[in-house]
Structure formats: C-alpha cells, structure tokens
N, C-alpha and C positions, 0 to 999 in steps of 0.2 A: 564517721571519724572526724572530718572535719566539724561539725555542729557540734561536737566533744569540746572541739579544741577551741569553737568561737564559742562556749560556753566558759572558759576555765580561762579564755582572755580575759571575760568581760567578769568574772569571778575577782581574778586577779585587781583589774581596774574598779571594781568595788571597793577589794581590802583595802587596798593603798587610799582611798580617798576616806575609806570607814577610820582609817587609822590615822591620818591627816586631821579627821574632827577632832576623834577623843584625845587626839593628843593637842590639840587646838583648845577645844571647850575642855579638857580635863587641867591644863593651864590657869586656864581662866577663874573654874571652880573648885578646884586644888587650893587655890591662896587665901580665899578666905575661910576653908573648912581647916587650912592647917594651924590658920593664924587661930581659927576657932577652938581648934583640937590644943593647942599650944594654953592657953589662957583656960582652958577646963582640965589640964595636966593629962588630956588622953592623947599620948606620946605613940598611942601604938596605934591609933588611927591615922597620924602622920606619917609614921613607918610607912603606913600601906598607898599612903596619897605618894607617896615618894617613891616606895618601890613603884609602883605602878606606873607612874609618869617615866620612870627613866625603862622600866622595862618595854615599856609601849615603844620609847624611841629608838629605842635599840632596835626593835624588831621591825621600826620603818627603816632606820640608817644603815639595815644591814642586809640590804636584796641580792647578794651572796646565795643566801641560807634557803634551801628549796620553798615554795609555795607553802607544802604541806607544813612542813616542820613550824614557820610562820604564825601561820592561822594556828595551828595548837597554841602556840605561846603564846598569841593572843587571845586564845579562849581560857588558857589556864590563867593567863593575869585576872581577865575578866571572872572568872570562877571563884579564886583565890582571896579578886577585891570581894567580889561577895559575899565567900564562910567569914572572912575578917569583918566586914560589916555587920552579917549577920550577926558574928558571938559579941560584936562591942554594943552594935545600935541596936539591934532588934530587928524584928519579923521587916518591919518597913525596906530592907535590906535586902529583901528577896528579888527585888528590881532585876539588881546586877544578874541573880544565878538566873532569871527567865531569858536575859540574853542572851545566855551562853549555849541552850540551843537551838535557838532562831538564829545567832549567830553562823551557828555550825552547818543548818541546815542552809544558810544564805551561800556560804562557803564553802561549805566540803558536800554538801546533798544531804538527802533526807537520812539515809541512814545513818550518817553520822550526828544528825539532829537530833536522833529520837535515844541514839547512844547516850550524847551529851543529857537529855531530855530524863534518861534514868537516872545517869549519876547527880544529876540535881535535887530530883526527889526522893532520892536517897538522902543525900547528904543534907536536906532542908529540914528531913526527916528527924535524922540522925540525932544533930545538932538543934533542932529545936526541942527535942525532946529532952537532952543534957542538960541544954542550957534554962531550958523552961521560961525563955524569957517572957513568953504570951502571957499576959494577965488574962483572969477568968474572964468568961466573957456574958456579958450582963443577961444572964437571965438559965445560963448553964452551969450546970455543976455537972463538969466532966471531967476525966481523970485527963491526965499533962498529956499519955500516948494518946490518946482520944481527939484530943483539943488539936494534936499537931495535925494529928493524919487527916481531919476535916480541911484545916490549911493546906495541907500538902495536897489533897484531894482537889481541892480549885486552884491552889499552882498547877497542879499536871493539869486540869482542862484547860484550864486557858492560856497555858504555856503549849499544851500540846498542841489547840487551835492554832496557835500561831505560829506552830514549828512545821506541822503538815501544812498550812495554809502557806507557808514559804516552800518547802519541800517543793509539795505537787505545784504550786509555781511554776518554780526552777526545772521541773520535769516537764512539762506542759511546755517550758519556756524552749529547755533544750529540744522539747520533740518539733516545735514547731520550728527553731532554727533549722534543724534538722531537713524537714519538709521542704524551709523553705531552699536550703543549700539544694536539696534534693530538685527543689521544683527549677532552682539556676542554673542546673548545670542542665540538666533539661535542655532549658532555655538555649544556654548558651551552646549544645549539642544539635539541638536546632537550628540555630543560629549558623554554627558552621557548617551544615547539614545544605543547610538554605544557601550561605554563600556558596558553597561548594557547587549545589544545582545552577546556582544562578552563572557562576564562573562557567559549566560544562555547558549552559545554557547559549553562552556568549560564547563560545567558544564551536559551539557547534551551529549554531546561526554564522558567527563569522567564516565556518570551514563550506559552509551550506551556500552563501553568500556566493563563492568564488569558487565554487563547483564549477569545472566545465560543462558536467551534464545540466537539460534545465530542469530546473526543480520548483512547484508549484504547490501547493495544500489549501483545499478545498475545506469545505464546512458545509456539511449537511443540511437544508434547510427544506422540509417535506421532499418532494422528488426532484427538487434539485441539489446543485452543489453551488457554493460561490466559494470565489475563489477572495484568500485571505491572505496568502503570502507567494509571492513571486522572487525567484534570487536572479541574480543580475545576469546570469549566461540566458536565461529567459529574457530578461528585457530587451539584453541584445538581440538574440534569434530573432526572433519575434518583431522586432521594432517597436512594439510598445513598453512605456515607460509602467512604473508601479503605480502608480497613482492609477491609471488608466482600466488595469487589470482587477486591481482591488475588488470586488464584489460582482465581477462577471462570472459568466459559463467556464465550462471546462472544454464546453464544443464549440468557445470563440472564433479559435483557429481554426476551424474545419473550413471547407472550400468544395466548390462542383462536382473535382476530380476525387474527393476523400471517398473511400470505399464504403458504399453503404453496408457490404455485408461483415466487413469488419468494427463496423459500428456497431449495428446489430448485435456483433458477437461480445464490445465492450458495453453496453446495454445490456445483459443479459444478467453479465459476470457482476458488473457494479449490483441489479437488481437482487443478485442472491448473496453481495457483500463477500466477495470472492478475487483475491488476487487475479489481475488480469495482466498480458502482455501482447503486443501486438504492434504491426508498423502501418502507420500512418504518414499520410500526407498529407501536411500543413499547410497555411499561408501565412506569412508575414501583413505586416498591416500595411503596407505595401503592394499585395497582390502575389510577391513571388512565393511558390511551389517551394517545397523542401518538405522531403522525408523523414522522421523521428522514431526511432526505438522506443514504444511508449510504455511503461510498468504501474499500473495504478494497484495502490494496498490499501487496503480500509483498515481503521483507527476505530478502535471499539473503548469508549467508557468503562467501568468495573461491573456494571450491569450486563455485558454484553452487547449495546447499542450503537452501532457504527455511527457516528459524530464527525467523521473527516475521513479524506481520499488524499493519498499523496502521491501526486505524478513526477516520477521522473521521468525524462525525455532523453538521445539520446540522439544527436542529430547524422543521421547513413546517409544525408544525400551525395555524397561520393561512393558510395559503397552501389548503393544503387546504381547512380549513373555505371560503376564497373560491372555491375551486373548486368544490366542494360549493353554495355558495349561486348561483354563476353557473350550473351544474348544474340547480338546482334552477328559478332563473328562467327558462332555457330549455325547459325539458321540465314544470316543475310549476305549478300553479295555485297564485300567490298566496295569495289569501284562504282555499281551502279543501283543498290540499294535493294535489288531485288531479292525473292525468297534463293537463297543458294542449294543444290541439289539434296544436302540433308532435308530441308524442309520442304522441298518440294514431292521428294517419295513418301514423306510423309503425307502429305495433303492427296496426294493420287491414291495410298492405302485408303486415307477415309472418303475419296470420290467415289472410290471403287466400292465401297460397303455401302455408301448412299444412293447410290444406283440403282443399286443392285436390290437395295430394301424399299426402294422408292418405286421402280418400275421407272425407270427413268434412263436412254441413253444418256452420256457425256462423251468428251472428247479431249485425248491427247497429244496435241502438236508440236515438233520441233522442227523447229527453226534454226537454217545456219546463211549464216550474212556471203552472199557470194562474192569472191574476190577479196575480202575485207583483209586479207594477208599481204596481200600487194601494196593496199596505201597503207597497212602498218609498215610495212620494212620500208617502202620509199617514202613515208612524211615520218616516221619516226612513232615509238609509242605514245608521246600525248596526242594526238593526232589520233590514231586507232582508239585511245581510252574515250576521247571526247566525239568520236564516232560510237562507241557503245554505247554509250549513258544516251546519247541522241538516241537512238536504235530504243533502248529501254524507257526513254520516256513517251514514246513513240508507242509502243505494246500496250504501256500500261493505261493510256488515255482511252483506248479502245475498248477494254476491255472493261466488265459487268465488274461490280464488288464482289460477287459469288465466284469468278471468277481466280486465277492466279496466274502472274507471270513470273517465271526466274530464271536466270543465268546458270546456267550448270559450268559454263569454263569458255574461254578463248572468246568464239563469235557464235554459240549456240545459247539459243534460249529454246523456255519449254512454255507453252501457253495451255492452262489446262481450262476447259468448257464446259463447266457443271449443268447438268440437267439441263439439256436440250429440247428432248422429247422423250415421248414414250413409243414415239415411230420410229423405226430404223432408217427408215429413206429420208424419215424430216427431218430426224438430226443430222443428217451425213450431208444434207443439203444447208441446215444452217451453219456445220462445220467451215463447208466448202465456201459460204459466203463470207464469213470470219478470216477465214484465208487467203481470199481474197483481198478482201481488206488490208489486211496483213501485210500482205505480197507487193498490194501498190501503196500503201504509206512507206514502206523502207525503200522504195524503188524514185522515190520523191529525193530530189539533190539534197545533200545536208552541206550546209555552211560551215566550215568552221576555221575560225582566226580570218576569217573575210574570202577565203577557199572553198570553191564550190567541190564535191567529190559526190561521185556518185557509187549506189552499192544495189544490189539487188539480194533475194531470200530464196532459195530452197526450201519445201516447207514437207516436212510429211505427216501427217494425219494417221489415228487410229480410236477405234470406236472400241469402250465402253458399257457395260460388258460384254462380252460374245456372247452369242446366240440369243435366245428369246429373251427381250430387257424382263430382268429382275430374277433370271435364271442363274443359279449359283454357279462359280467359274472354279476355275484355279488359277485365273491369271493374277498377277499381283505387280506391286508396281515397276519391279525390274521388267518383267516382259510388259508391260503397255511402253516403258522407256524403251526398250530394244523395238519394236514393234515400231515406232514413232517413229525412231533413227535409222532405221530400214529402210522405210516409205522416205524417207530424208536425201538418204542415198540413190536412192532409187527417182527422184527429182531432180540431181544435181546430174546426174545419167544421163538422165534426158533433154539435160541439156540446162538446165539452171535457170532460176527465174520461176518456177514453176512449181506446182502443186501435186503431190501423190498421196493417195491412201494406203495403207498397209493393206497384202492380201498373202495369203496361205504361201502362194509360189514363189514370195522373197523371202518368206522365212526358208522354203527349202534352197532359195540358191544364196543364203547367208550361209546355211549348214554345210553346203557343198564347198562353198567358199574354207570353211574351218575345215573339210576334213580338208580339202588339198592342201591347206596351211600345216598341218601335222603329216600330212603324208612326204609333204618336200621334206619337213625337218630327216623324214625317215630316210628318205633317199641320196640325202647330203650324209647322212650316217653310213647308210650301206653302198656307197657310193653308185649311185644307179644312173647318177649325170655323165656329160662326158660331152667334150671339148670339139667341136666342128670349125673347117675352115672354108669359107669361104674367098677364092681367089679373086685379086684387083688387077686388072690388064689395062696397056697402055695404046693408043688408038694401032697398033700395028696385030693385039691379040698378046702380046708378049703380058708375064704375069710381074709386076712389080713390085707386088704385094698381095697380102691376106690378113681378111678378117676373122676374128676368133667368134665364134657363135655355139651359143650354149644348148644343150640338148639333153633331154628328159624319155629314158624310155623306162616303162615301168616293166618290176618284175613279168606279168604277162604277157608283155613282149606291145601292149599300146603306146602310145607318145600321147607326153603332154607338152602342148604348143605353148612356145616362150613368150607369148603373148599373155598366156593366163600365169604361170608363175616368176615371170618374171617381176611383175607388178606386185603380186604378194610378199615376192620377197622383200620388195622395197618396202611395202606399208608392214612386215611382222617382223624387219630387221634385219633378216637372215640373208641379206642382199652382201651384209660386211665380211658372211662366211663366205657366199660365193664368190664375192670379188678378192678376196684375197688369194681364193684356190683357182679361179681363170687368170691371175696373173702369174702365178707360179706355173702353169700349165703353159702361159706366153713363154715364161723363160724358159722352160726345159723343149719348147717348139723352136725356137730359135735357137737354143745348140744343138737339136738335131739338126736343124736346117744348114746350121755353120756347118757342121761334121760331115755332112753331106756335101757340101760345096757352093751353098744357093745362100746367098746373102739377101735373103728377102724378108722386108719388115716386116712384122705383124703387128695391127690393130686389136687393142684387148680396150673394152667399155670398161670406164670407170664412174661407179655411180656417185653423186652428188654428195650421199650420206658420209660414202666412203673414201669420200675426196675431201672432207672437212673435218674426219679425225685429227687431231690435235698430232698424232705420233706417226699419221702416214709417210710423210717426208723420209723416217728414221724406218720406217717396215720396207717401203722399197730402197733405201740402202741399204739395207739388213740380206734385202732379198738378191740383190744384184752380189752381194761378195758373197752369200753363200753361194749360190748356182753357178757364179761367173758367168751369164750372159751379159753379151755387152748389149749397152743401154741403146746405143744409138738407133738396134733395131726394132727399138720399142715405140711403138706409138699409142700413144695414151685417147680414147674418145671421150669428150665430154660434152653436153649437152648444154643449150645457153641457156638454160635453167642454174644451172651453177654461176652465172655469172652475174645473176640478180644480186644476191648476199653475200657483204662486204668484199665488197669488189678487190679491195687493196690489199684484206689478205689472202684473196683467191689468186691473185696478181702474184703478189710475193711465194707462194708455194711454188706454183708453177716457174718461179726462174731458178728457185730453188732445186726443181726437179729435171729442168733445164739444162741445169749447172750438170746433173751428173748424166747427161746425155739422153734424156728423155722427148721424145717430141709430141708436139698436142695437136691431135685435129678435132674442131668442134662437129658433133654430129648431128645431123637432122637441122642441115643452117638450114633457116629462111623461116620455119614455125612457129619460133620461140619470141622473145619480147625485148630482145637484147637491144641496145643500143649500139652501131657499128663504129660507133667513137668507141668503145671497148676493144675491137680488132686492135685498133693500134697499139695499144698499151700492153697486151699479151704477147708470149714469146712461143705463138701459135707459128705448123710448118703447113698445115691444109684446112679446107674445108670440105663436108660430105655435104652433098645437094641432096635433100630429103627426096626418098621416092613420091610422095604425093606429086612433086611436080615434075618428075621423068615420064610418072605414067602421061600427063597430058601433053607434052611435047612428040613430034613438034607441031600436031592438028592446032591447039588451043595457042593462040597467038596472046593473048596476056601474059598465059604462064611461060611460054616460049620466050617472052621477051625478060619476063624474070630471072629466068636461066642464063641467058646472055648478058641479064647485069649482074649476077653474082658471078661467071667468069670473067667481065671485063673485070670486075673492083679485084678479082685474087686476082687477075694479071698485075694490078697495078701494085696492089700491097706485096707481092710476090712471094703469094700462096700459092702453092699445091691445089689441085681440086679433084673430088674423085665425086661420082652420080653413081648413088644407087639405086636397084630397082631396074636395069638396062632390061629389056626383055623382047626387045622386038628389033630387028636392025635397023627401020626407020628411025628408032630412039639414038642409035649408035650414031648413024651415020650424024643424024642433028648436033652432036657430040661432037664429033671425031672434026666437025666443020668449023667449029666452036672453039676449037684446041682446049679440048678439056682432056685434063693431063692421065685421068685413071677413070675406068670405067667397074663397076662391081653389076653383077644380076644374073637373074639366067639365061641368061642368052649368051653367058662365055664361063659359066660354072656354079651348078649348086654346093650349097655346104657339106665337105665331106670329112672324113677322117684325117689325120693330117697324112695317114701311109699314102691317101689317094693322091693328097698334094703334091708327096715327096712322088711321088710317079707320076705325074703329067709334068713336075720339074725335072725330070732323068729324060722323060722321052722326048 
C-alpha cells in the first residue's frame, strides 16, 4: 500500500510537470501554427490550438478536480487534438493519438494504456478510412480499408511497443518501490529491534554492574575458561580491579584452604557442561579467606557448543562464621573451648566401636578440680573461669591429637585415651601414668591476676572395652561416663588428690546408694521416720535442754543409720522435706513439753539448703502462728558451712528469725573453715564443741587445750556452750572443771522418744 501511494505521488508529480511543458511548448508552437492556420483560412485548426491551450490550463489551474478525472481530460484533449489533426492534416497527425496511450499508461497503468491503445486504433482506423486522406502509395494498388489497416497495423506495434514498454515499467517500477518500502521497514524493524536489544543490553550490563552478588563470565577457550567480564561487587570482594581479571582463571581465587573435593565436584560438572552449585572458599588478592555461594551455568551457541560459564557468587562469610559459632555452641565448651559433653559421648561411642574392631584397650577419665568451689565463691567467678581455662589448657597440652579432652560442666572434665594397648595390664598401666601426669600438672600453683591459688584433681579411670579387647560389649557411652564418675567418687573418698579405677563393687554400692535414695522417698511417704531426743544436762546432771535426732526404722523392723541417709538426703534434696517435718515435730514437742510443765529448749538441725530458701523466713512464721509454740524455745543448729555464702544475707535472715524469738547454735564448731570474725556479727546464743575433740580430752593435751580456747573465747563473746559426744566421766569431769555450761552424750542419756524425755522430766 504504501509503494501504491509512492507510486501515484510520483505519477501525480509527472502530470503536473508533463502539463507545465505542453502548456509551455504548446504556447510557444501554437503561435506560429495559428498565425499559419490564420493566413491559409484553416480556422478550425486554430479552434483546436486554442481549445487545447485553454483546456490544458484549465486542467493545470484547477487541482481541486480529483487525479483521475485530470489525466482523462488531459488525455481527451490530447485525443481530440489528434482526430482534429488527423481529419484537417492527415496521417502525419497520428503523433498526437500515439501519445494518448503512453500517456495513459505513464499515468493511470498499463491497463488503462492498452484501453486508450484500442480506442486509438480504432478511431485511426475509422477515420482514416472516411477521410481516405492517405494517397496511394507507390508501388501498391490497395483498396482505402487495406491501405488504413496496414497504417493502423504499425501504429498499434509501435504504439503498443511503447505502451507496454511504459506499462511493465511503471509495474517493475512500482514492484520494485514496493520491495524496496518492504526491504525499509525491514530495515528500520531492525533497526528498532537492534536499538531495543542494544537499550536491554545496556540496561542489563548496568543492572549486572551494581549487582551485589559477584558476577563474572568466562569464555571458553580449549579446557580452559578466561574470564571476560567481571561487575564491580567482584572487584570489590575480591580486591582486584577489571583490568586485572580480564583474561584470567576462574580458579584465580582458590586458596590452600579451598576444598579440593568440592573442586573436583565443580570439575566434573563444568567437564559434562552442567549447571553447578557449590560453596567455596575464596581469597582476596589480599590473602583474606571468605566464603561464596558459587552457581556456574554454561552458555551454549545454536549448535549446542558451550562457549561461556557465568559465575555468580554470593558472599556467606557471615553465615558461616554463624554456622561455625552455632557449631561451636553445640559441640564446644564455652568458656574454655573444649569438646562439650554432646561431643564428647559422641567421640566415646566411636572410641568404643574403634576398640573394639581394632583389638585395641582405651581409656575414660574424669576429672573433678578438688576444692575449686571454695576459690570460686571466695575470689569470685572470674577467678574460678580463669582457673578453668588454666586447668584446660593444662589437659590439652598433654595430651596425643588421637586423644580428646572436654568440659562436661562446673570443675569436671573428661580425658578420653584412644588405643592404648591391646594388653589390659599395659593399658591400665599407661592409663595410670597419664593420670598421673594429670594429677601433678593441676596440682602445680596456677597464677592468676598476680595470685598464687592452689588446686588439686580427683581423677577416676575406666577401661575400654570390658572383657577380652575386641570382644563385643553392651557398654556404651553413658555407662563408660558413669563408670568414670564412680571411680571419681570413689577418689575423692579417699581422700582427694588421688587416682581410682572403676571396678564391679562401686557400681554395686552406687546401686545401693539409688535404692536407699528411693526407699527414703518411700519412707518419708509412709511415714516410717520418727523424731528422737536426745537430752542436754548442765554440770550438776540437771537436763536443760534437747536435741531432736532423726530416726529411720524400716518396715522389717532394721534401722538405717543417720549417717547414711542423712547425707542422701542432702545430695537428692529430700533434706527440705525433712527438715521442714523435724521442725514441725520441734513445735508440737515443745507444747507438749509447755503442757506438761518443762520449759526446756529443743535443738532442731537446719540444713544449709534449707536455710537459704528464699521463703523460709515467712514458712517459720507461718509455722510458729499456726502451732503456737513459742519461738524462744526454739533453737535453730547450723553448721559453719552456712556461713561461707554470702555471709550478709545469711547475717540478715538470722536477725530476722531472731526478731521472732529464734535462737542459733552453730554445730560441730572447731571443723569447719569459718572465720571467728564472723561470731561477732551473728546474733548466735551457743556453740556445740564437735565430738571429734570430746573424745580426745582430756588424755590429748593439744586437743584439750583447744576445748579450753573455745570455752574461754564463748565465755568472753557470751555464748552458751554445750560438748557432744560426753561418754566417759573423765570427759565430764574435764568439762564440768572447764565451766562448760551443757553437757549432751551417753553417759547422761541416749536418743530416745520424747514420752521417754517427758518421764525422766516428771521423775
């Protein structure tokens, strides 16, 4: 359509210019043919110079009048001048009709050519034949229609020549406008096709550019790649500049630490031209480490030819490091860096499998730091942490790389001793010398903040596997831990400092230990305890007081000694049930005692645990208005164990419990670690002289002298003092010489029921 319409432009800009001539040159030779036609009297060949001229101008002055209609009126003048010429001038006249359709065909197309092209040789026909103006012609004698039709016969060839010769032109011409419209917009579809790429082109290199991820593209060159474009979150990482990277490796970056078997595996992937992804560790050009998300894609040609790799990068070294530290909190010890008890039962399950498949002893030890609770609470916990870490860098220096040391909690670590021997005796022997070691490097002073402290280790040992090495068990790593921590115990027993093996007979008096731990719980249930007094006399035998002592008979009618459960219950808790039900058992012994008439105190133990309840203050107010016994004949024992931790609010409860008529005797004084600047500050009414140093008085003249300074210092602080353990009268009398104010033992009364009390006070 367009190649139409640039056809019937350039049509258009013909006519106008065709019609500019003839009316130009038709001017020009118009004047002399009219002045000619004028002087030969042919009047009507001037007609026609004159229609013709004015009609031509008309049909230029009037571009109003459509195209089409135009060009007819122009081809009918031209037509018109010609029959007119023809019938005045003759044949010579046929000029004008051959224009008319070369004209037509110039203008309107061939088919309108070949139209005009009939009605010419027609009407040449026609009118030659009418008019007969052809003279004969020299050498023929043919009739007039004869003679025309030979004329008319070479007007139509060589008018027709020239009509189709313009025609397929003008068609050739428009087909090739055509082509070429067709071939521009092509062009120019291209054109915006190309800017369009080239705009998404720039547009995607600038988005590529300022990627945070780094983005890198490679070019294939035999089995390598080089690298051809780097965007600037690369340059940065990385430290190198573009210029730098341009036509290097892809494994520039790699470094000692990069993994080779993740290499391997992006090697393999590139080799079969296969997306890969994987995380690597980098270097900077710099030297420093960092982690990358790395995605390489290969870029195939229309052949299928991989041609290019594009790596995006993607930089985790935070993510890592969070991994690493989450890593680390799972499986490592905090404070002192070693493996933490998750990881170390792990490491014992696979010692235990490697052992055992190797023919091979090992060995599992634990260690607990003796004492090391005393310089935590008195230097404070940086102090205790900076004693551990010493304690752990101390283990680990000792010990093999096959080896592991960890922290399980507080002051225990675990040392475990991979493959020893395949002797039992040789391992248990290089055990012992490891523990050894052991025992005297933590026993070495450790420094710290310019403070010498000293610590020693309990250690207990157990061998891996049991029975014949390489003989299948069922131990696993919970029992070689319990086993460890037994023989641990069983060290610390004996006195601390020192070295034990596990063997058969502490697992059976751990077990006995656990059942009597559940048989108290049972016994505190079905009440099978029960409340003894032991009576306090003053040096004339008179009773001034009693103490409350606890007693355990079981269903079968056996006793178990308060020696063994009373200690249990301290370490399984069960100490805060009893002592809450021996101090309710005080009060309701002291309003029988009132009821009866015997205002005599009673001593009821209160343990350490149960003395540092947050609510205890507010359970013996609670306990005193419900019962209504008065407090005053309450005396409270504590041990100067209690008086180690936080002194100030141990201080403060006690005046508080003071306040509501409570009095305190410390029990088993002279054993314990206390400092006697502490007496003064307490709103203490006695002291009990531990039996350890009754029994030696008064033969042993050390201890005898001891007893005589804890009665002179309660004379002077003006304390009370009562000696337990009285059993001999020599004891007594050393006593009674001594002015010591209360005597307790057997030799003036064992622990009995309180009915028994309330009867030796009546009689």
């Amino acid at each position: 359509m367009a190649a139409l319409n640039d056809v019937a432009h350039w049509r258009g800009q013909i006519f106008k210019r065709i019609l500019q001539f003839v009316l130009g040159l038709g001017v020009v030779t118009a004047v002399p043919s009219i002045l000619l036609s004028i002087s030969e009297n042919l009047w009507s060949v001037v007609v026609l110079d004159v229609v013709a001229l004015v009609w031509i101008f008309a049909i230029l002055r009037l571009p109003g009048i459509s195209y089409g209609t135009r060009v007819l009126n122009f081809l009918a003048v031209t037509f018109l001048f010609g029959v007119g010429l023809l019938v005045k001038v003759g044949p010579v006249s046929q000029i004008y009709l051959m224009a008319v359709p070369v004209l037509a065909a110039l203008l309107l197309g061939l088919r309108a050519g070949l139209w005009a092209l009939g009605i010419d040789t027609v009407a040449l026909l026609v009118i030659g034949f009418y008019t007969n103006t052809i003279p004969d012609l020299q050498g023929l004698e043919l009739a007039s229609f004869l003679k025309w039709s030979v004329i008319t016969s070479n007007y139509l060839f060589i008018t027709a020549v020239l009509t189709l010769s313009c025609g397929v032109l003008l068609k050739r011409l428009e087909k090739s406008i055509g082509d070429l419209r067709a071939t521009a917009a092509s062009l120019e579809q291209g054109q915006q096709e190309l800017t369009a790429l080239n705009a998404e082109l720039r547009l995607t290199a600038a988005a590529v550019a300022r990627l945070n991820d780094m983005v890198s593209i490679a070019e294939v060159a035999g089995t390598e790649q080089r690298i051809i474009f780097v965007n600037r979150a690369f340059e940065r990482r990385s430290g190198y500049n573009r210029d730098a990277m341009l036509g290097g490796s892809l494994r520039l970056l790699q470094g000692p630490e990069t993994a080779t078997g993740t290499l391997d595996r992006i090697n393999q992937a590139m080799a079969r031209s296969e997306a890969v992804r994987a995380e690597l560790l980098n270097y900077t050009r710099y030297g420093e480490p960092y982690w990358v998300e790395r995605e390489l894609v290969p870029i195939s040609d229309e052949g299928g030819n991989n041609t290019h790799w594009v790596a995006v990068e993607r930089d985790i070294t935070e993510r890592k490091k969070s991994e690493d530290d989450i890593h680390r909190l799972a499986y490592f010890d905090v404070l002192t860096g070693l493996p933490n008890r998750r990881l170390l039962m792990d490491r014992i399950d696979k010692l235990l499998a490697s052992s055992e498949r190797n023919s091979q002893y090992s060995a599992v030890m634990f260690i607990d730091l003796d004492n090391f609770k005393y310089i935590n609470d008195a230097r404070g916990h940086a102090t205790g942490d900076a004693l551990l870490k010493n304690a752990a860098a101390r283990l680990a220096q000792l010990m093999r790389k096959a080896d592991t040391v960890a922290r399980i909690g507080g002051d225990e670590f675990v040392v475990l001793l991979a493959h020893l021997s395949g002797v039992h005796a040789t391992a248990a022997h290089s055990a012992l010398v490891v523990a050894e070691k052991i025992r005297a490097t933590i026993a070495e002073d450790f420094v710290i903040d310019g403070q010498t402290y000293s610590s020693s280790a309990s250690i207990g040992v157990t061998l891996l596997p049991k029975g014949a090495a390489g003989a299948a068990g069922e131990q696993n790593a919970q029992d070689l831990l319990r086993e460890a921590d037994i023989a641990m115990y069983r060290a610390k027993a004996d006195g601390r400092n020192g070295i034990a093996f596990f063997e058969a007979a502490m697992q059976a008096e751990v077990e006995q230990r656990l059942n009597l731990e559940r048989d108290l719980a049972q016994a505190i249930e079905n009440r099978e305890l029960a409340m003894h007094y032991q009576a306090q006399v003053d040096c004339n035998g008179a009773i001034i007081g009693a103490e409350l002592l606890m007693r355990w008979q079981r269903a079968d009618g056996s006793w178990v000694s308060p020696a063994q459960f009373i200690p249990l219950a301290e370490e399984s808790g069960q100490i805060l049930t009893l002592g809450a039900w021996a101090m309710r058992q005080a009060c309701d012994a002291v309003l029988r005692l009132t009821a009866a008439g015997h205002r005599v105190p009673l001593s009821v133990n209160v343990s350490p645990s149960q003395f540092r309840q947050p609510q205890f203050v507010e359970q013996v107010r609670a306990l005193l208005a419900e019962t209504g016994a008065p407090a005053e004949l309450l005396i409270f024992e504590v041990t100067e164990g209690l008086l180690v931790e936080k002194l100030e609010d141990t201080v403060l409860r006690m005046r508080q419990l003071a306040a509501l008529g409570i009095r305190f005797s410390i029990d088993d004084f002279g054993t314990g670690y206390s400092s006697l600047a502490y007496l003064k500050k307490m709103p203490l009414y006695e002291l009990k002289i531990d039996r350890s140093f009754i029994q030696d008085t008064p033969t042993d003249a050390s201890v005898t002298a001891i007893v005589q300074t804890i009665l002179a210092m309660a004379h002077h602080l003006g304390l009370k003092v009562v000696a337990e353990g009285v059993e001999t009268q020599a004891q007594a009398d050393f006593l009674i010489n001594s002015d010591c104010h209360g005597m307790q033992g057997y030799l003036y009364a064992r622990p009995a029921p309180l009915d028994a009390l309330l009867a030796r006070l009546d009689g």
